[in-house]
N, C-alpha and C positions, 0 to 999 in steps of 0.2 A: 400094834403097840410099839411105842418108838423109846430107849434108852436113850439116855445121854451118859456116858462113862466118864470122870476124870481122873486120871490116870496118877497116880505119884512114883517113887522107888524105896523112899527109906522105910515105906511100911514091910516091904516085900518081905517074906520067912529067909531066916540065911542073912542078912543086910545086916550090917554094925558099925560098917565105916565108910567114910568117903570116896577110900580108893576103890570100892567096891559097884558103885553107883555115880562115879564122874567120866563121860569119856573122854579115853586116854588111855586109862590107867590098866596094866594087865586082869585085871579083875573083870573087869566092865562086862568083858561080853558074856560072860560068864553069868552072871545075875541079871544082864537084859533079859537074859534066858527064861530063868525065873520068874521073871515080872510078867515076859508074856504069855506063859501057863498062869499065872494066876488073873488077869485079865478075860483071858479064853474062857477060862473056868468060871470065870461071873458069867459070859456071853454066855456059854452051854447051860447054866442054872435057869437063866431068865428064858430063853428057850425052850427049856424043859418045861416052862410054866405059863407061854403062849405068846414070848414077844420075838418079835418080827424083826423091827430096824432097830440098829446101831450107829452112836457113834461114837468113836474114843478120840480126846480130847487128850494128844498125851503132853502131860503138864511137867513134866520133871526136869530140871538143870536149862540144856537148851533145846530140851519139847523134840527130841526125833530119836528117841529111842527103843523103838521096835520097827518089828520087821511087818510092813502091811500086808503082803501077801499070805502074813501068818495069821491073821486075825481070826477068829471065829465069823460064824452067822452075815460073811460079806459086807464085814462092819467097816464105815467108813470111817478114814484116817487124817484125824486135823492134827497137825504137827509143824511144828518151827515156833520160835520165839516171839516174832512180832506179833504178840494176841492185844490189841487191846482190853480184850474182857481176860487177857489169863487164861487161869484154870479153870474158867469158867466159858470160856471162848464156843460160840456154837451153839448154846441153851436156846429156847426160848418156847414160846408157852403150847409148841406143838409136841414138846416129847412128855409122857403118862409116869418118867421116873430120871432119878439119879445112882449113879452107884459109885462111890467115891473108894478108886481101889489101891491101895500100897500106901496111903494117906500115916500121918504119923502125929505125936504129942507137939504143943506149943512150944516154944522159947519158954514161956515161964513153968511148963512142968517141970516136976521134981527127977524122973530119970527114964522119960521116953525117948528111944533110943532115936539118935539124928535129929532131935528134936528141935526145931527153929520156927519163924513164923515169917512166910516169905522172906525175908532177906537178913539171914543171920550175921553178916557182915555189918550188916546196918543196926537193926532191930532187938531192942533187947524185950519188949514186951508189948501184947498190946492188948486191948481191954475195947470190948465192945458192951454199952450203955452197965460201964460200970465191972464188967465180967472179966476175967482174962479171957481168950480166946483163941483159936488154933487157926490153922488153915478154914477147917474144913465147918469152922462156925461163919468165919468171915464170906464164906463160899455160899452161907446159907441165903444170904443177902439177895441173891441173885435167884436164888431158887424162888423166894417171896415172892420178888418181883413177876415174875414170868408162873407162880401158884403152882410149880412143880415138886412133888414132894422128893425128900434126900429118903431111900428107903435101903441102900445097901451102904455100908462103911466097913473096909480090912485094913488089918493094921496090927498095934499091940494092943492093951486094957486100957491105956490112958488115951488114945485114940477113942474108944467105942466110946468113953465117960464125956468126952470133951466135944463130941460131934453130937449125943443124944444131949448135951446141953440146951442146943438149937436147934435140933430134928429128935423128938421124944420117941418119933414110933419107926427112927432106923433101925435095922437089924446088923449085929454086927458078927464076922467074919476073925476071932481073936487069932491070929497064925502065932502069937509070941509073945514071950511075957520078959519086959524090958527088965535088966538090973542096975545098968547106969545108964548113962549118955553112947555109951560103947561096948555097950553088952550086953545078951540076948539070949534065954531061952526058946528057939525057934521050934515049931513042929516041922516033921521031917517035910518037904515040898508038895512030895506025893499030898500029905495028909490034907498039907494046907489047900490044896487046891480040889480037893474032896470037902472039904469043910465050905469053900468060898461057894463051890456048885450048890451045895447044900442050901446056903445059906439065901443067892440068890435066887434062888430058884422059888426058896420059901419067902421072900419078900416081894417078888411079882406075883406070888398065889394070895398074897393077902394085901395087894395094893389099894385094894376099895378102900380098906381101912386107915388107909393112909393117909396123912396132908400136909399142905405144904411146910417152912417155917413159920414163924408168928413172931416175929421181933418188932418190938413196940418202935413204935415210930412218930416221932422225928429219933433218930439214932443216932448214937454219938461212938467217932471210933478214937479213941486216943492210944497216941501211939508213941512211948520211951523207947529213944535211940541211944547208941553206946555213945555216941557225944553229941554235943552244940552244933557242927559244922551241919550234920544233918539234918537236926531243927530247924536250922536258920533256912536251911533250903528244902523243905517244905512249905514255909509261910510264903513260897516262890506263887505259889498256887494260889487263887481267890478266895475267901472261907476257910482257909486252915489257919486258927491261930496259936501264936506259944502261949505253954502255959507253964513253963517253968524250964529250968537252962534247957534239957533235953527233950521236952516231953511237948505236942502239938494236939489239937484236939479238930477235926472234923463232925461235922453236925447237918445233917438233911433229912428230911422227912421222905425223900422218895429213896430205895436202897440201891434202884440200880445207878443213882446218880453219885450217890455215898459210896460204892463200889468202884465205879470208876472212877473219883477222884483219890480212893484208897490207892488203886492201882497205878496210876498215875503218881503217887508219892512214891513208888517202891520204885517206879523206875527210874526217881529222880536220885532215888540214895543209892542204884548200880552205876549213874554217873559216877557220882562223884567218887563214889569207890575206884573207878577204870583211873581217875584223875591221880589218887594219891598216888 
């Protein structure tokens, strides 16, 4: 039985702010720490429940933050930034699960903490056929494609609500319950990562039951940016058009083609970010 992991930071138990989860910053290695017990601890669950291969997929800031040698179950380590597919990087339709760990609320929730939607510099919302949506809906896209079901998500409450939007029968991992954008009732690490075992463990014993996402298709991802310049440079792309100062709409009937050209817009709005 093969896992596909994707890895986040800002879900991690303990997490509140940037300086804590960018490296650099004295903080950092400190809650790398963190992230990769709570990681292991999915490994050890799913393990516990009869699967075999791993991979993790670490998706956060510039994708190289943990330590490989530390992994659980001799999981293999996709990391570094040039992913064409993201945080998605590495799926396809030979792995039996997903388990999306340290994952966090949208740009447009009300106060999940760190909350953005790939590119908060860029992005102020985005909305998948109609829905607001998160990381880890936009994530599901890809799962469709390749009929993988998403069956693990850790995080806060608005996390678990915003992922079971687009994967109904995830089971979720709550380590924290968010009170603004920058503050966190966390369970103590220990617990979280007893909780995340638990949790995984109990979503590989009940994966029969499981399936993939089901997002209607042809799908529409429209996507509001903090200004025009953004807009304007998305419509760079074939098929993306504006549809008001800020705001660009993409539309495909097949999701992994819709995913990648989703993805393909985010990296166009950290040019032009590197530009100003």
């Amino acid at each position: 039985m093969k896992i596909f992991i994707s890895s986040d930071m800002e879900g991690t138990a303990g997490v509140v702010d940037w300086n804590q989860c960018i490296a650099g910053n004295p903080e950092y290695q400190y809650y790398r720490g963190l992230l990769q017990n709570e990681i292991n601890a999915s490994i050890k669950g799913a393990q516990a429940a009869g699967a075999k291969e791993f991979l993790v997929n670490d998706s956060h800031s510039a994708m190289q933050n943990l330590y490989p040698d530390k992994l659980e179950g001799n999981a293999r380590y996709l990391s570094g930034k040039q992913k064409p597919m993201y945080m998605m990087q590495g799926l396809d339709s030979t792995y039996d699960a997903i388990f999306f760990v340290s994952y966090h609320g949208s740009m447009s929730s009300e106060a999940s903490v760190l909350s953005h939607t790939y590119n908060p510099r860029a992005i102020a919302d985005i909305r998948l056929n109609g829905e607001f949506v998160s990381e880890a809906g936009l994530n599901a896209l890809v799962a469709q494609a390749y009929g993988v079901p998403i069956v693990l998500v850790t995080g806060d409450e608005t996390t678990e609500v915003e992922t079971r939007m687009w994967a109904p029968d995830v089971v979720a991992a709550v380590v924290k319950k968010s009170v603004t954008r920058f503050a966190a009732d966390s369970m103590h690490p220990n617990q979280a990562c007893d909780l995340i075992f638990e949790k995984a463990k109990e979503a590989i014993t009940n994966l029969k039951s499981m399936s993939a996402p089901k997002i209607a298709l042809p799908a529409t991802i429209e996507i509001t940016f903090h200004n025009n310049d953004f807009a304007d440079m998305a419509t760079w792309l074939p098929g993306t058009k504006k549809t008001g100062t800020k705001k660009v709409e993409l539309t495909d009937a097949d999701p992994l083609q819709l995913f990648r050209r989703f993805i393909t817009t985010v990296i166009l709005t950290r040019t032009i970010v590197e530009w100003s």
